[in-house]
VMD Tcl script that draws the C-alpha trace (Angstrom):
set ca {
  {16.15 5.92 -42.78}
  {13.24 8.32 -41.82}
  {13.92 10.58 -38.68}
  {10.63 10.61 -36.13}
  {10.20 13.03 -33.43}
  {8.74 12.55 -30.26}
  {6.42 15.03 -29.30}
  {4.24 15.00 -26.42}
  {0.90 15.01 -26.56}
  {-0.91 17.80 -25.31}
  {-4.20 17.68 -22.89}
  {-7.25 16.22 -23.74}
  {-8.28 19.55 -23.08}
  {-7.42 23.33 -21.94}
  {-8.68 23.53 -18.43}
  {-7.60 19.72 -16.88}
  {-3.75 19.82 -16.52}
  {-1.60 17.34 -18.32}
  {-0.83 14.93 -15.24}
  {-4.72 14.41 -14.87}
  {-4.74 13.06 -18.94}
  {-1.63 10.51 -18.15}
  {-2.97 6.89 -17.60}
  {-3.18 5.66 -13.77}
  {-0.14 3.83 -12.13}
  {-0.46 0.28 -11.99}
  {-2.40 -0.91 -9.09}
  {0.54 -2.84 -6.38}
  {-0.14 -5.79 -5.85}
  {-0.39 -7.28 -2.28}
  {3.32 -8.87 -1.24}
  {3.56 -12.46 -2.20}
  {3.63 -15.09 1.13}
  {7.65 -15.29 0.79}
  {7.42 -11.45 0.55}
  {5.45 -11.42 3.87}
  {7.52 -13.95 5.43}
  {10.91 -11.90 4.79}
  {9.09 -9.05 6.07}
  {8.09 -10.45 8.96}
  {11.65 -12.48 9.89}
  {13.41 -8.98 9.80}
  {10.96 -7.18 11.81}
  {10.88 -9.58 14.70}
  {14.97 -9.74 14.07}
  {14.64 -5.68 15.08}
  {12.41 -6.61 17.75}
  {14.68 -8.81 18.96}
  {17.96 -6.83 18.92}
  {15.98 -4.10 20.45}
  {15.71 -6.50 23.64}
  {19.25 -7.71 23.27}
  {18.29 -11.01 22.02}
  {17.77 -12.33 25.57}
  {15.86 -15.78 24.69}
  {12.45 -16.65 25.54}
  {10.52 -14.18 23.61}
  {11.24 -15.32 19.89}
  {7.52 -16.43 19.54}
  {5.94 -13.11 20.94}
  {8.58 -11.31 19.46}
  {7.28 -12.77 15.63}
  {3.97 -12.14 16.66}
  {4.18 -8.54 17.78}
  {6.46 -8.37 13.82}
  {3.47 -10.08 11.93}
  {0.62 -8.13 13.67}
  {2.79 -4.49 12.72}
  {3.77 -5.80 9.46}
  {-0.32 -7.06 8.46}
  {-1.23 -3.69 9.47}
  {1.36 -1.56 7.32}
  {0.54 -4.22 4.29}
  {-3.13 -3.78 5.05}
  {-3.19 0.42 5.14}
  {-1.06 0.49 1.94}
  {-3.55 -1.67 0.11}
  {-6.36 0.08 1.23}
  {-4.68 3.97 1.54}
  {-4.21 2.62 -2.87}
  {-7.95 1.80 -3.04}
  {-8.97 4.73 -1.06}
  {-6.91 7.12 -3.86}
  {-8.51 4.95 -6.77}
  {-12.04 4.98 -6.41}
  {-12.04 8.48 -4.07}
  {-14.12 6.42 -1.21}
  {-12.93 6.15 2.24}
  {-12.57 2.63 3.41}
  {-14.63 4.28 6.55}
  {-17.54 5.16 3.87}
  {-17.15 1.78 2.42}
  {-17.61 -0.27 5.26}
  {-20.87 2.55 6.42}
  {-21.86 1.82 2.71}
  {-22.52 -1.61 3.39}
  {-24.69 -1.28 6.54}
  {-26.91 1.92 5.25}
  {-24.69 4.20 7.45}
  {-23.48 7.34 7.38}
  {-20.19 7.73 9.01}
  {-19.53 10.28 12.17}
}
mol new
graphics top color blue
foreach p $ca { graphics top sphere $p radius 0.5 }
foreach p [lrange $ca 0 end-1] q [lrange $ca 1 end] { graphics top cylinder $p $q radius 0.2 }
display resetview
């Protein structure tokens, strides 16, 4: 049986390091609905243990989780854009109204 080596392929070219030659990571994809949902159900669990689970607030207390957990899903997805494409979401959103941001 033939022996093969492995051998690593050098850069495309002398100046651009050999990270910037490697393919890109696979984009994440957002968190499925049950994903959400479990993240959700813990963080208003936390929410409630922080308040020693007196009863009354379980509604507000899965509102306040959704809200914080939307907003960490939300920057992730768009903190990944902003490092794909090299645009700010900021520069997007002035894109689309013929803006310049501050």
């Amino acid at each position: 049986m033939p022996q093969t080596l492995a051998i690593k392929a050098a850069p495309m070219d002398n100046d651009t390091p050999a990270a910037a030659n490697e393919p890109l990571a696979p984009r994440p994809s957002m968190p499925s609905a049950a994903e959400l949902y479990e993240m959700i159900a813990e963080a208003a669990y936390y929410r409630a243990q922080k308040r020693g689970f007196t009863p009354g607030a379980e509604a507000e207390d899965w509102l306040h989780a959704e809200t914080e957990v939307m907003q960490r899903v939300r920057k992730a997805y768009t903190d990944k854009e902003h490092t794909d494409n090299g645009q700010s979401e900021e520069s997007r959103a002035h894109a689309g109204r013929g803006t310049a941001p501050a």
